[in-house]
N, C-alpha and C positions, 0 to 999 in steps of 0.2 A: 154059503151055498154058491156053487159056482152057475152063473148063467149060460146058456145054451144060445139062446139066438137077441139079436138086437135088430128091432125091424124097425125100418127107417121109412116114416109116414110120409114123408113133403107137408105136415103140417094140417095132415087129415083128419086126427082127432079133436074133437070141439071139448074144450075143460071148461066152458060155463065162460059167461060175461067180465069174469073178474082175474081172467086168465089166459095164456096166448094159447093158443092152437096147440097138441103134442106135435111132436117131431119123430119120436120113439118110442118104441113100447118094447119092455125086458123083459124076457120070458125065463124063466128054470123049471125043467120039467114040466108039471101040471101048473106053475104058479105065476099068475103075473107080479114080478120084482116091480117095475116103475112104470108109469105114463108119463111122460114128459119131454125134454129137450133134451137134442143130443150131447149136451155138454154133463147134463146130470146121469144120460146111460152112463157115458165115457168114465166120470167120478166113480162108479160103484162095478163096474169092472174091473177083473184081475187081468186083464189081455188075453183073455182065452176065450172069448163070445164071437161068434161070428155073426157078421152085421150083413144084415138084406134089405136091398131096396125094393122098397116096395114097386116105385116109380108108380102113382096113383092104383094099386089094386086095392081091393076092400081085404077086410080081416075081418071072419066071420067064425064066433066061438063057438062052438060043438060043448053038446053036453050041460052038467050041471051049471048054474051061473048063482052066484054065493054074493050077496051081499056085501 
């Protein structure tokens, strides 16, 4: 599946005590691909994803929220 956008957090998502901050978050389509660091978006990227800075705005999901 190809991913659509790559938003680039400055490290705004919290993954819990045993984990660094995200960096990025992958989206394709309705689905979120990864949370994590921009070295792990970049890994699972074909170079077709276009990256957005957030530059501190929040990311607030609309709709269903699935487990």
């Amino acid at each position: 599946m190809t991913h659509l956008y790559t938003l680039l957090t400055d490290g705004r998502i919290d993954r819990g005590p045993d984990r660094p901050a995200a960096t990025a978050l992958v989206i394709a389509a309705d689905t979120v691909l990864l949370v994590g660091t921009d070295a792990e978006a970049a890994a699972i990227s074909r170079g077709d994803s276009m990256a957005v800075a957030l530059a501190g705005a929040e990311i607030v999901p609309t709709g269903d929220l699935e487990p």
